[in-house]
FIPARO-258443 format. One record per residue (C-alpha): residue number from 0; residue in one letter; x, y negated, z. Coordinates in pm, whole numbers. Each point is the difference from the previous one (the first is absolute). Layout:
N
<site n="NUM" res="a" east="X" north="Y" up="Z"/>
...
//
This chain:
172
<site n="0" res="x" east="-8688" north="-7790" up="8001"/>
<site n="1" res="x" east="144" north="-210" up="-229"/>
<site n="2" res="x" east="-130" north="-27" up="-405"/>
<site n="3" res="x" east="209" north="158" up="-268"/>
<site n="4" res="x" east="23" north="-363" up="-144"/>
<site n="5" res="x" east="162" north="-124" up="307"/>
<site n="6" res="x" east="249" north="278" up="2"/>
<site n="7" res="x" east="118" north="-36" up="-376"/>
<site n="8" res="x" east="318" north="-199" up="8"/>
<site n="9" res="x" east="72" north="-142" up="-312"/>
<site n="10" res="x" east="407" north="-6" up="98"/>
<site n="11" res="x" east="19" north="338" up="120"/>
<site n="12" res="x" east="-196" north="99" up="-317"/>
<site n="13" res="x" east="233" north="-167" up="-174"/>
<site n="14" res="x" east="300" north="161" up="181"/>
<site n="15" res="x" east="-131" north="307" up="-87"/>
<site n="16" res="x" east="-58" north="-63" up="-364"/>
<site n="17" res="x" east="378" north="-119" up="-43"/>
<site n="18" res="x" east="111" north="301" up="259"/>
<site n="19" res="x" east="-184" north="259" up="-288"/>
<site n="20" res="x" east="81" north="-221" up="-341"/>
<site n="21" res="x" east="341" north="15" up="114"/>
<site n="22" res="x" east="46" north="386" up="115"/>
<site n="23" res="x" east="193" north="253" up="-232"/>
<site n="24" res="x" east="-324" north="173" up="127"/>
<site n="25" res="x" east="-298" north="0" up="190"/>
<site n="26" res="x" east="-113" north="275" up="217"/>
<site n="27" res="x" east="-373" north="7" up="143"/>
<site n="28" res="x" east="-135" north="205" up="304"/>
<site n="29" res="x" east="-326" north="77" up="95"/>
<site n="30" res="x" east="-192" north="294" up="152"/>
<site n="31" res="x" east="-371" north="47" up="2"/>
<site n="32" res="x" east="-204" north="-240" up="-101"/>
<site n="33" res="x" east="307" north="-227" up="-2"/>
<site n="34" res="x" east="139" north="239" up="-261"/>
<site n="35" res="x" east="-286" north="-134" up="-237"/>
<site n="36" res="x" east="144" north="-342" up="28"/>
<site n="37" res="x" east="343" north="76" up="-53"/>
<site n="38" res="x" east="-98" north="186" up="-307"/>
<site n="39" res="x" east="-173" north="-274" up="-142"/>
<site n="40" res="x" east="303" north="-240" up="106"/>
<site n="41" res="x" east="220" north="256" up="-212"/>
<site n="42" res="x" east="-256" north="-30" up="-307"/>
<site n="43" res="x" east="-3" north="-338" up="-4"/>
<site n="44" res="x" east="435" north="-31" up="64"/>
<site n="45" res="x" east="36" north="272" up="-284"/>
<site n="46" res="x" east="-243" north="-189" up="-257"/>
<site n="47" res="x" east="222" north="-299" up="44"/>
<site n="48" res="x" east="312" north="145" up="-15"/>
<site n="49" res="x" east="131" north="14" up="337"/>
<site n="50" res="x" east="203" north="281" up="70"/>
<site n="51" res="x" east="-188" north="188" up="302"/>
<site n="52" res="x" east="-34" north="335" up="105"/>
<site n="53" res="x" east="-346" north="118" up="250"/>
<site n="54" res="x" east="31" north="370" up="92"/>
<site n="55" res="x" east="-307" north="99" up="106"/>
<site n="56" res="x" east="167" north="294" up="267"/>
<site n="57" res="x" east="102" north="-134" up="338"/>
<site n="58" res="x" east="272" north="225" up="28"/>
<site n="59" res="x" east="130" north="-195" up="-333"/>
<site n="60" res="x" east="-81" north="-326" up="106"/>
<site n="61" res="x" east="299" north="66" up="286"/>
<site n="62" res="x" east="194" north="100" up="-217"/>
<site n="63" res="x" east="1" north="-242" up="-288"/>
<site n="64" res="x" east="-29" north="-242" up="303"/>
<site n="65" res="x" east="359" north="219" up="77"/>
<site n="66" res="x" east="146" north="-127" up="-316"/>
<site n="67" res="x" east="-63" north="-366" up="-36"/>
<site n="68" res="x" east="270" north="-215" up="-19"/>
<site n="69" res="x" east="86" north="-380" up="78"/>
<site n="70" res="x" east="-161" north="-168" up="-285"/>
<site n="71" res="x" east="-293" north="203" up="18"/>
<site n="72" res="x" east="-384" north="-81" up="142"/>
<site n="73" res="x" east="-237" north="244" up="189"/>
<site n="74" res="x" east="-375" north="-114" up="41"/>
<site n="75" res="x" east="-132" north="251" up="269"/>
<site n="76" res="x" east="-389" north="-74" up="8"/>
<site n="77" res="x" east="-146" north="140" up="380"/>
<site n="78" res="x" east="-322" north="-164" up="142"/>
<site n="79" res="x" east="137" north="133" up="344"/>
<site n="80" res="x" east="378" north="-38" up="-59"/>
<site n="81" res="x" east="9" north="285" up="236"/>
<site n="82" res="x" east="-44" north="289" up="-263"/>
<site n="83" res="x" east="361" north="184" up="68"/>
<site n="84" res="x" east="100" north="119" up="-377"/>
<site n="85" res="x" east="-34" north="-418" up="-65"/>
<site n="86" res="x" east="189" north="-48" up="300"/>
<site n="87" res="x" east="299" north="247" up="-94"/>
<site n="88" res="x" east="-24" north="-161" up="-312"/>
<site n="89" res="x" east="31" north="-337" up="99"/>
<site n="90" res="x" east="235" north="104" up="266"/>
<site n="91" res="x" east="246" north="159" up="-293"/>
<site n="92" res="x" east="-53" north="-277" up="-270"/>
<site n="93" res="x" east="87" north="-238" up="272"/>
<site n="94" res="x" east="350" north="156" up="90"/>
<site n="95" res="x" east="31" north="47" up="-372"/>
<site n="96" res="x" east="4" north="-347" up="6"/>
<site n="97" res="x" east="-303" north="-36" up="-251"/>
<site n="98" res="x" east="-251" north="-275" up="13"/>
<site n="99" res="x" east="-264" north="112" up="197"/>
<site n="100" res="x" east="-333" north="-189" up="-53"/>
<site n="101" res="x" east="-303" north="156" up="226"/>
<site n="102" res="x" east="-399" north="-40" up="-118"/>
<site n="103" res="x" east="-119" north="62" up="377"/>
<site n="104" res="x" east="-265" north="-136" up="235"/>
<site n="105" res="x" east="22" north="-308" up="211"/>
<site n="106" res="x" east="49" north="172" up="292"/>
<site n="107" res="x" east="321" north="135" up="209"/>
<site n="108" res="x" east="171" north="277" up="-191"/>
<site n="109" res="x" east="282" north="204" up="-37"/>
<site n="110" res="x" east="16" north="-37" up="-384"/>
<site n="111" res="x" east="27" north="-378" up="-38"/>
<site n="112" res="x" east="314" north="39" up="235"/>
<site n="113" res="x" east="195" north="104" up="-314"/>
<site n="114" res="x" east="-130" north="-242" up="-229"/>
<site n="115" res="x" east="212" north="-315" up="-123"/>
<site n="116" res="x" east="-361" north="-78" up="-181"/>
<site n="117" res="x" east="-301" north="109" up="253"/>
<site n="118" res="x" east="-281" north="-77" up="-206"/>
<site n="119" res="x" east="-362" north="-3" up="206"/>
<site n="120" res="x" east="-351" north="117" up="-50"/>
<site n="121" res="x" east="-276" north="-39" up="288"/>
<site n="122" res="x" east="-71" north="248" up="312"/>
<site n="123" res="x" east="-337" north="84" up="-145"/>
<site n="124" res="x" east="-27" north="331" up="83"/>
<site n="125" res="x" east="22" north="261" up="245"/>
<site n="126" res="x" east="276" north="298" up="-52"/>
<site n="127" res="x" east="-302" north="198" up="-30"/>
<site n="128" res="x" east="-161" north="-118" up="-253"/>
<site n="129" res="x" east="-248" north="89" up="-300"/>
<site n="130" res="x" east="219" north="-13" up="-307"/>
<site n="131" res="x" east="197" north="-282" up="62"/>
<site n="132" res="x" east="-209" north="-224" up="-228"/>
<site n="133" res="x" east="64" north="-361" up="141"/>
<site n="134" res="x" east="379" north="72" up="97"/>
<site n="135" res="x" east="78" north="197" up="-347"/>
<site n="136" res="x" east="-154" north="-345" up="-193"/>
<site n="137" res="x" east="157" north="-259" up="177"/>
<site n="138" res="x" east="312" north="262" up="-55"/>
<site n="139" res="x" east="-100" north="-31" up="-394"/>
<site n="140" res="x" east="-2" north="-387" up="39"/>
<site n="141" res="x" east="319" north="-55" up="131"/>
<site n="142" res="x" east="158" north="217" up="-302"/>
<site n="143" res="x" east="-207" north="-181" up="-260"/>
<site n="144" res="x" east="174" north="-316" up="139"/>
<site n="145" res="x" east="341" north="137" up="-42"/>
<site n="146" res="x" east="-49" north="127" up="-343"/>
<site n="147" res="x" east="-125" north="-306" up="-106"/>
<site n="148" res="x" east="269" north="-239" up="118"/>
<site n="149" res="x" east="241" north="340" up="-150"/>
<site n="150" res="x" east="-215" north="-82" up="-304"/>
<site n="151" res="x" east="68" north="-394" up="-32"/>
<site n="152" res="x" east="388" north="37" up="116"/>
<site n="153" res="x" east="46" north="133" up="-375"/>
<site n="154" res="x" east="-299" north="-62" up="-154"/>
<site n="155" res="x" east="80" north="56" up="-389"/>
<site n="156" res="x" east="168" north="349" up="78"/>
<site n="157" res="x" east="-279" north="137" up="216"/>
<site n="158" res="x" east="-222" north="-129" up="-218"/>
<site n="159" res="x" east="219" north="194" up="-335"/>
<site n="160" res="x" east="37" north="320" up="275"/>
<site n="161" res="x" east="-394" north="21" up="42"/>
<site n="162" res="x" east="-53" north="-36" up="-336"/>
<site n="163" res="x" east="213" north="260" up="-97"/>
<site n="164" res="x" east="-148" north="246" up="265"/>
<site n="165" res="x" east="-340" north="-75" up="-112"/>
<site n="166" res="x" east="80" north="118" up="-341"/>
<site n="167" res="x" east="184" north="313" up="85"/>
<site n="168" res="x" east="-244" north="82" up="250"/>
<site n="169" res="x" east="-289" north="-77" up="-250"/>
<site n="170" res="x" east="116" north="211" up="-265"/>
<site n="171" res="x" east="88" north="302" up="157"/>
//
């Protein structure tokens, strides 16, 4: 088992980064408690001002998967990388010719077959597990990385974009 600190490439973070800063926009796919993750990828995108889109349905997911187009980024977030919406999905926005970056574990999977950006997070846990604590957090650390080398890229207009969120989401 390797550490999460081990696993965190700094290129293929980087990949990534420019992969989603330079999509007309960014889909991200997750289902259980990956779901949780890609929602708080999408929170963080949107409050920034990257264009992204995270329906929460799987049945949507395939399809907006469907839809993407050349010079456009999925994130599909599956500890397993065997779950089979994020498989169809990765399957489509790969023919779609999207760029397909994965958030899976560091073992053999299905999922990271259709990345061009297979990011990793350590085989702690059993596919039965109790909540998928450890896998969901080291999940939640590899996003935080993104979003913060998103957040340097263009530092003065994320930094204008969260502003501006803050006070329209303050004084609603």
């Amino acid at each position: 088992m390797a550490w999460l600190e081990s696993l965190s490439d700094i290129h293929l973070l980087s990949m990534a980064a420019e992969l989603i800063e330079q999509a007309r926009i960014t889909a991200i796919f997750g289902v259980g408690a990956s779901s949780l993750v890609a929602q708080d990828l999408y929170q963080k995108l949107l409050r920034i001002g990257v264009p992204c889109s995270a329906p929460l349905d799987t049945d949507l997911q395939i399809t907006a998967a469907c839809n993407l187009k050349e010079h456009d980024a999925a994130v599909i977030i599956s500890y397993s990388g065997e779950t089979p919406a994020m498989l169809s999905a990765g399957e489509w926005a790969k023919k779609k010719g999207a760029a397909v970056i994965t958030v899976t574990s560091e073992t053999s999977n299905t999922l990271r077959g259709y990345a061009r950006v297979p990011l990793l997070v350590p085989s702690t846990e059993q596919v039965f597990r109790p909540g998928a604590m450890v896998s969901r957090i080291s999940q939640l650390a590899v996003v935080d990385m993104l979003y913060s080398l998103l957040l340097t890229k263009n530092l003065n207009a994320a930094l204008q974009a969260l502003e501006e969120t803050l006070i329209a989401t303050h004084t609603a």
